[in-house]
C-alpha positions as CSV (number, residue, x, y, z in Angstrom):
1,X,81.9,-184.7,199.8
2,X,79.4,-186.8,202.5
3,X,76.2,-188.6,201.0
4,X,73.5,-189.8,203.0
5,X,72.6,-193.0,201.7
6,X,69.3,-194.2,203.1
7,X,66.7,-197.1,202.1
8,X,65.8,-195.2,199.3
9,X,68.7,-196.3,197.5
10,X,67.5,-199.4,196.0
11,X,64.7,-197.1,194.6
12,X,67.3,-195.3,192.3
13,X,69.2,-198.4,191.3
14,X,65.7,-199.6,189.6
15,X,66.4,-197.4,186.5
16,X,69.4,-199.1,185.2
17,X,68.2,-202.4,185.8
18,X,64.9,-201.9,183.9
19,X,66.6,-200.2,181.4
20,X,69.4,-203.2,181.2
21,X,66.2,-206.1,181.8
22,X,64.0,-204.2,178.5
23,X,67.5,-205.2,176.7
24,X,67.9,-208.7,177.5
25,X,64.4,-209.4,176.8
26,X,64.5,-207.4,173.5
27,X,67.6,-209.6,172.8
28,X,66.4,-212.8,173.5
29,X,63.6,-212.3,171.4
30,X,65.3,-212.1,168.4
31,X,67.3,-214.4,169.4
32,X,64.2,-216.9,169.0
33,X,62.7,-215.3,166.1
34,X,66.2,-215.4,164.0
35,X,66.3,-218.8,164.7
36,X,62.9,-219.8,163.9
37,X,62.0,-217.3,161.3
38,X,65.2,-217.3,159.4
39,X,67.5,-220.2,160.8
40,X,70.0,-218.0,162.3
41,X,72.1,-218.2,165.2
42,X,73.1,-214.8,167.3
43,X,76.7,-215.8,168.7
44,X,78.8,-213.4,170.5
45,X,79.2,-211.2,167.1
46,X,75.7,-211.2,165.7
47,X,74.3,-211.1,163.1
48,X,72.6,-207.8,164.5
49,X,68.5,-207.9,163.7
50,X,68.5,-205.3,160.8
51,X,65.1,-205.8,160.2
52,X,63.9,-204.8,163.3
53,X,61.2,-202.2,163.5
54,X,63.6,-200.7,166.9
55,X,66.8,-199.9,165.4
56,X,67.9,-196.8,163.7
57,X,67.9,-197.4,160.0
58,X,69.1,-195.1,157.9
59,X,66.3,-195.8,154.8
60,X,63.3,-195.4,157.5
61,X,63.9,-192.3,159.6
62,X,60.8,-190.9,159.6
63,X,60.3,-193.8,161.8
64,X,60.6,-191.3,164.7
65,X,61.0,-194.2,167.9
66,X,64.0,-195.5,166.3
67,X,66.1,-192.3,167.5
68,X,65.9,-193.9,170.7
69,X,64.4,-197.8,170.6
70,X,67.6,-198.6,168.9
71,X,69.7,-198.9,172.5
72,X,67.3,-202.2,173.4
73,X,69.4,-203.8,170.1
74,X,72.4,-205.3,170.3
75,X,74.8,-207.6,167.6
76,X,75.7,-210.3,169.6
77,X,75.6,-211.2,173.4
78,X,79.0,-209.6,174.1
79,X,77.8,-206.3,172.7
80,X,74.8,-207.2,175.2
81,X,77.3,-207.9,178.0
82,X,79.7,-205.4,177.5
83,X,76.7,-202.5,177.3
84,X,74.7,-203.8,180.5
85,X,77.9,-204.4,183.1
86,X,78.9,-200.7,182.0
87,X,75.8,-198.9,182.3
88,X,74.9,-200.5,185.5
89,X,78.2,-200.2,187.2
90,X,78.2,-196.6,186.0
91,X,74.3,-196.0,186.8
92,X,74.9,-197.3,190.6
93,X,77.7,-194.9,190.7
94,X,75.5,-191.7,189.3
95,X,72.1,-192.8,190.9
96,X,73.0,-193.3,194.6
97,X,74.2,-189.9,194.5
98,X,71.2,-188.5,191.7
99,X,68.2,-190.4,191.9
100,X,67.0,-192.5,189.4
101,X,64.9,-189.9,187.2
102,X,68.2,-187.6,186.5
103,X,70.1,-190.6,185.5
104,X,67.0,-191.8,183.7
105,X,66.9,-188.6,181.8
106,X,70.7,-188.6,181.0
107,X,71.0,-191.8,179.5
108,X,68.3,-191.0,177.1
109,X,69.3,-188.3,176.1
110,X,72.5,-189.4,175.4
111,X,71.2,-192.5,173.1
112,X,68.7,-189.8,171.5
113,X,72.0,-187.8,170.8
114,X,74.2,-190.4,169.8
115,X,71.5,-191.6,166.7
116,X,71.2,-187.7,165.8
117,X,74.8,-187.1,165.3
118,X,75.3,-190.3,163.5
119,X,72.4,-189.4,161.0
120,X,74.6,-186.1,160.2
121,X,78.1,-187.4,160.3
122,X,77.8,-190.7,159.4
123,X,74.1,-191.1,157.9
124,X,74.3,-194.3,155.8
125,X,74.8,-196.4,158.7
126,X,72.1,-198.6,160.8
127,X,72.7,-198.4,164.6
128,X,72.4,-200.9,167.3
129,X,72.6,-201.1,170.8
130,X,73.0,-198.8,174.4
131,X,76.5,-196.8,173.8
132,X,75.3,-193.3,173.2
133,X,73.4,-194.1,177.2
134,X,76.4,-196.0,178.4
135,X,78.8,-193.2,176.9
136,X,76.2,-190.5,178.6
137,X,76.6,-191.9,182.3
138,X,80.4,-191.7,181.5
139,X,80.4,-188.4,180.4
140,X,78.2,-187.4,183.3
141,X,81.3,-187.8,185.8
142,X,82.9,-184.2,184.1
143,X,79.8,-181.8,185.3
144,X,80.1,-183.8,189.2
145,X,83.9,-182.8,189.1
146,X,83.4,-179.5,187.6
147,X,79.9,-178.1,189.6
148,X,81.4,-180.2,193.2
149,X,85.3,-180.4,193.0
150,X,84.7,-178.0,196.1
151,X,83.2,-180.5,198.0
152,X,85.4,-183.4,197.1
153,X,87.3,-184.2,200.2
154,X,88.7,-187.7,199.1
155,X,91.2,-189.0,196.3
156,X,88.7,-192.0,196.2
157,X,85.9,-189.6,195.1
158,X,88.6,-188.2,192.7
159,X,90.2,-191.5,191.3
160,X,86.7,-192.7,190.5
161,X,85.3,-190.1,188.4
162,X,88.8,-189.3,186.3
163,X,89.3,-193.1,185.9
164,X,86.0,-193.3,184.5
165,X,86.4,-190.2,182.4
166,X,89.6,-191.5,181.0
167,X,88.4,-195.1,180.1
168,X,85.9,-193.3,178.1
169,X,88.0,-191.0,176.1
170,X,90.3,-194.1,175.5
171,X,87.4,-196.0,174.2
172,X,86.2,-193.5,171.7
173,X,89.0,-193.0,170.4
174,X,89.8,-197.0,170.0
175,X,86.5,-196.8,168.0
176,X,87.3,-194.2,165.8
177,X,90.2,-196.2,165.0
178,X,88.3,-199.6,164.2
179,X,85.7,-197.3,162.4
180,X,88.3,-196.3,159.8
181,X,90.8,-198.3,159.8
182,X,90.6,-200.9,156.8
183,X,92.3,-203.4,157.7
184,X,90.1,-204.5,160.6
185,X,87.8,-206.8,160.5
186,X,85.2,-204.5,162.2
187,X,85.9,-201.4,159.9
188,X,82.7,-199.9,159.2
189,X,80.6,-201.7,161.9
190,X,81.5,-199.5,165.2
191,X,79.1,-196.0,165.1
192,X,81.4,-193.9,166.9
193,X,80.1,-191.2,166.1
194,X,76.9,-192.9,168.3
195,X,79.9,-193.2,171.2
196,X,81.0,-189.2,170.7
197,X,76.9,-188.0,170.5
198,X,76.3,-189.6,173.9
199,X,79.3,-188.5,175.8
200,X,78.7,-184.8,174.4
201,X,74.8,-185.2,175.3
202,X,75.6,-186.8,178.6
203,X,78.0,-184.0,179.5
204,X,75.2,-181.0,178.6
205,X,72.3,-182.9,180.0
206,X,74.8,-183.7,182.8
207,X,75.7,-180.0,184.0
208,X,72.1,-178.8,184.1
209,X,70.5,-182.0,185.5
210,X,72.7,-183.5,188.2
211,X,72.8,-182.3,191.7
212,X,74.7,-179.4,192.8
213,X,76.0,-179.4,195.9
214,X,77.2,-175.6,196.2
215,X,75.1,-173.8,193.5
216,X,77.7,-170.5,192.2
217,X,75.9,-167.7,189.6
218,X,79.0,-168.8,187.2
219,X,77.8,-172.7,187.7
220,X,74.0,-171.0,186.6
221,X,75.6,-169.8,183.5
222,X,76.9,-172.4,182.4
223,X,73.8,-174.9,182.9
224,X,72.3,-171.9,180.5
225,X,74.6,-172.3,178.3
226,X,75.1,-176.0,178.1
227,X,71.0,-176.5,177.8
228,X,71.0,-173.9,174.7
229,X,73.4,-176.2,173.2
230,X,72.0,-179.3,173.6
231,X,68.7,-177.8,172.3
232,X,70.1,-175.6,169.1
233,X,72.3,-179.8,168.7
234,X,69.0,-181.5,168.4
235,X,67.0,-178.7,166.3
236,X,70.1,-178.8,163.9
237,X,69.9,-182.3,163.1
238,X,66.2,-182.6,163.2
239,X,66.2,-179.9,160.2
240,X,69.2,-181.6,158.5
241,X,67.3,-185.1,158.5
242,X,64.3,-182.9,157.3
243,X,66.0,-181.6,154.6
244,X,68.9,-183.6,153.5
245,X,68.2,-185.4,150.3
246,X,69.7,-188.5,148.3
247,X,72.8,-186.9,148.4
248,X,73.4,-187.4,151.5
249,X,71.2,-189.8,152.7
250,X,70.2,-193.2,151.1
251,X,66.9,-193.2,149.5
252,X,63.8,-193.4,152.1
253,X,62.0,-196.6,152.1
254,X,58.0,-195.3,152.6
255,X,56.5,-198.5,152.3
256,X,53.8,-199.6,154.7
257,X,55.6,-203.1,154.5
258,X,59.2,-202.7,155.5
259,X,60.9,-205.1,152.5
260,X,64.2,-206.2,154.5
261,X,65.5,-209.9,154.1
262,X,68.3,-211.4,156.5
263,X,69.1,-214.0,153.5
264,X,72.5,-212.7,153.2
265,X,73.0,-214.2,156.6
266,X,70.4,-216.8,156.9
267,X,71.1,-220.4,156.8
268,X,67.7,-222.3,155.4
């Protein structure tokens, strides 16, 4: 498979960058107000800012934004770290190929996935920082193997996409594990279910939206097919949030005031 790759290319790399830049900034904010508000220092495991009005939390989500807003979040600079290298080594790899506004598109929709299926399968949980986009851009590789495996005319092409693809599955199932497994000290704290959201988002969003080098009436069907999904996904869990009461959900917080205190963590 031969791609042209012209001037235009540091055009598409912008995405990634801004997206990874609106993080930083987002974390270094807090990082001052935590330590000026409430005498707290973010090291390289938090504390993660639970009071802020952009991550997903579970007693607010009529709060609409924070279905998305929570990717700019992070617990700690290595979560920051770990989330920025990946999604802008992976984004370089998708957008040079894709343009900017495809991969764009994916990654959001994988972090907009990755919050809904974590309000259905694990909805008691708050949710910080960029895996269900990260996760999304891995996913992506499976639709460019399966709509251009045709056109493929180097292992290197191979190697790269199924190496990604299987450092991903690895690392979902690595934080299933941590998720449920008591013993650890991070039991409870990793949202895989966030991880598993984006890749599946990433994948549907993935066959319809990336480019196709040979277009086939099978490879039409399936981009049907994989949009209804996605679509009949996100209705589902809208209507479950709409509908799902204390019994599954923790009571909603409707105050105009959001009452949240960090003085289980703060050191004044």
């Amino acid at each position: 498979m031969t791609f042209k790759i012209d001037r235009s290319i540091i055009l598409n790399l912008y995405c990634k960058f801004a997206f990874s830049s609106l993080e930083i900034g987002v974390f270094l904010y807090h990082i001052i107000h935590l330590q000026a508000e409430h005498c707290l220092l973010i090291d390289d495991a938090g504390p993660a800012p639970i009071c802020s009005a952009l991550i997903y939390n579970p007693y607010r989500r009529y709060e609409v934004w924070r279905y998305i807003s929570y990717f700019l979040t992070h617990a700690g600079w290595l979560h920051l770290a770990s989330n920025v290298t990946s999604q802008i080594v992976l984004g370089m790899l998708l957008e040079i190929i894709n343009g900017w506004w495809r991969v764009g598109l994916i990654y959001l929709g994988g972090v907009l996935s990755g919050s809904l299926l974590t309000s259905v399968v694990d909805p008691r949980v708050y949710l910080v920082g960029a895996s269900g986009g990260v996760y999304a851009l891995i996913a992506a590789h499976v639709p460019t193997l399966i709509l251009n495996f045709r056109s493929m005319n180097s292992w290197l092409e191979w190697g790269i996409n199924l190496y990604v693809i299987g450092l991903g599955l690895f690392d979902v199932c690595h934080a299933i594990y941590i998720r449920y497994t008591a013993q650890s000290a991070l039991a409870g704290s990793v949202g895989y279910a966030a991880h598993f959201g984006g890749a599946l988002g990433g994948f549907l969003l993935g066959v319809l939206i990336l480019k196709n080098i040979e277009v086939e009436k099978w490879e039409t069907k399936l981009q049907v097919t994989c949009i209804l999904v996605w679509t009949l996904g996100v209705a589902f869990a809208i209507i479950f949030n709409a509908v799902g009461g204390t019994a599954i959900y923790p009571r909603t917080d409707w105050g105009w005031i959001y009452d949240c205190s960090y003085k289980r963590f703060s050191g004044c």
